[in-house]
C-alpha positions as CSV (number, residue, x, y, z in Angstrom):
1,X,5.9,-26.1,26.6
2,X,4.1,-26.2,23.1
3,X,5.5,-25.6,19.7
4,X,3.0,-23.7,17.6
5,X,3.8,-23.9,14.0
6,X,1.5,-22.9,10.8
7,X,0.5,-25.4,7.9
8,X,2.0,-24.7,4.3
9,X,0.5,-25.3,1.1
10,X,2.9,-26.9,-1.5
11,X,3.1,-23.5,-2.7
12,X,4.4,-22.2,0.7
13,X,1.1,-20.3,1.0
14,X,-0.4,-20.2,5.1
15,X,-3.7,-19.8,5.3
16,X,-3.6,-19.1,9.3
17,X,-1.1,-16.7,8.9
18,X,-2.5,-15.2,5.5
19,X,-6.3,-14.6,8.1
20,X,-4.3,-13.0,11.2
21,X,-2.8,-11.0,8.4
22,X,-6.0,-9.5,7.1
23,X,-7.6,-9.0,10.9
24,X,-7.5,-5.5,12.2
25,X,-4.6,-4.9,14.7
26,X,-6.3,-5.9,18.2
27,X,-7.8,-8.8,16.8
28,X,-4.9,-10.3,15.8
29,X,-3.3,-8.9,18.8
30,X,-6.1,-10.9,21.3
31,X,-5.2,-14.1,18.7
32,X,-1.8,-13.9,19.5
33,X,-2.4,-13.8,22.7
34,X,-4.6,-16.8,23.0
35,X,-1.6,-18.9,20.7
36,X,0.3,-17.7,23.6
37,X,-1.3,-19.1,26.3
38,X,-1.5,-22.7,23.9
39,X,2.8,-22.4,24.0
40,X,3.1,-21.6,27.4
41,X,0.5,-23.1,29.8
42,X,0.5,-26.8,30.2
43,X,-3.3,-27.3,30.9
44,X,-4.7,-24.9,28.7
45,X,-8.2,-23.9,29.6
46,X,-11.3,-25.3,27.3
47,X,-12.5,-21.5,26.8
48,X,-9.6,-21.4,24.5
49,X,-8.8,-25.4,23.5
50,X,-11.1,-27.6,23.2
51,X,-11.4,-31.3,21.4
52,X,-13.3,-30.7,17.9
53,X,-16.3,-32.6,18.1
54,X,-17.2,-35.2,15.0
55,X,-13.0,-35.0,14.1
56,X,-11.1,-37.3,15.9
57,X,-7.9,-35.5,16.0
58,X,-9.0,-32.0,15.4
59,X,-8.7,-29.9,17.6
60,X,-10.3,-25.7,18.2
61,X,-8.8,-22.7,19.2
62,X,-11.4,-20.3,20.5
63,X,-11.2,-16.9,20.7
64,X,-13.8,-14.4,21.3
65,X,-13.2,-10.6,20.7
66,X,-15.7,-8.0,20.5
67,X,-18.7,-10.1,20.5
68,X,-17.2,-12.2,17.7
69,X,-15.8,-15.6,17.8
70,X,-12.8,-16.9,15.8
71,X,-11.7,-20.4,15.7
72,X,-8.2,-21.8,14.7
73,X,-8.4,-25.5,13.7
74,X,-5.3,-27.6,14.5
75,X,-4.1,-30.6,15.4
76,X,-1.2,-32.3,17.3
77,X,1.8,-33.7,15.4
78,X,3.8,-35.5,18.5
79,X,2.9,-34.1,22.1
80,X,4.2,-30.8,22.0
81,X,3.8,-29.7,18.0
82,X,0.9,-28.2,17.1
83,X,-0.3,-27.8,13.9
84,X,-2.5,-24.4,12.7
85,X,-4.3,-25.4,9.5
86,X,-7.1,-23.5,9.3
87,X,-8.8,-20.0,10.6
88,X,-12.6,-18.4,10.0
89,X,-15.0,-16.1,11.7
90,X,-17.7,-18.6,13.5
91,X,-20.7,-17.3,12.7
92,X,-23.3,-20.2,13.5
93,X,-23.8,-22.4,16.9
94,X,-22.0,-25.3,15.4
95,X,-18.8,-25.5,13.1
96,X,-20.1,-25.8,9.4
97,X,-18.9,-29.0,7.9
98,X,-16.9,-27.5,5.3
99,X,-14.5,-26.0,7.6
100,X,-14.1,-29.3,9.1
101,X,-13.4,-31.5,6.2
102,X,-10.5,-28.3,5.1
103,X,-9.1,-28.7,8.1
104,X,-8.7,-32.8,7.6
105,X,-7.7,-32.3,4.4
106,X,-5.1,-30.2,5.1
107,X,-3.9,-32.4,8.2
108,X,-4.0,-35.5,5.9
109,X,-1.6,-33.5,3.4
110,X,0.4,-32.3,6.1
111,X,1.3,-35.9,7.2
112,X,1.1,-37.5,3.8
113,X,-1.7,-39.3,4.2
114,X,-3.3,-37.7,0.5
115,X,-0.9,-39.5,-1.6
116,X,-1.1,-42.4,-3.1
């Protein structure tokens, strides 16, 4: 069994939990769901986890409701932690870049890696 916790800002802000916040009540309903399944199911299926391509230890929660697809970008923190860090309406074929490099970012703070 998984552990799903959220990233926090030093300011104790979550910006995963601060997105499902402003999604209307299914959708984040559907999400929870999905995050669910991520806790629960020892081989989760790729239609909702999949291996980031071009991140080495990113990682993409995919949900799809209503004919639009959400991802959660995470990563693990031991076997069974995983980290939420970041959360957008996908609106292209490919993951734009910049919602890559947030998501590292934030995985380097979260694990100290940005100080010096």
């Amino acid at each position: 069994m998984r552990e799903i916790r959220f990233y926090r800002t030093q300011f104790g802000h979550s910006p995963v939990e601060e997105f499902l916040d402003s999604l209307p009540g299914k959708t984040a309903q559907k999400i929870l769901w999905v995050l669910q399944l991520l806790e629960e199911l020892e081989t989760v299926p790729a239609t909702y986890l999949k291996k980031l391509e071009g991140a080495d230890h990113l990682w993409e929660v995919r949900i799809q409701v209503r004919g639009n697809s959400f991802r959660l970008l995470g990563f693990f923190a031991g076997k069974n932690i995983f980290i939420l860090n970041h959360a957008f309406l996908k609106k292209s074929r490919k993951i734009p870049i910049k919602h890559i490099k947030l998501a590292e970012s934030r995985r380097n703070d979260y694990l100290g890696l940005n100080r010096g």
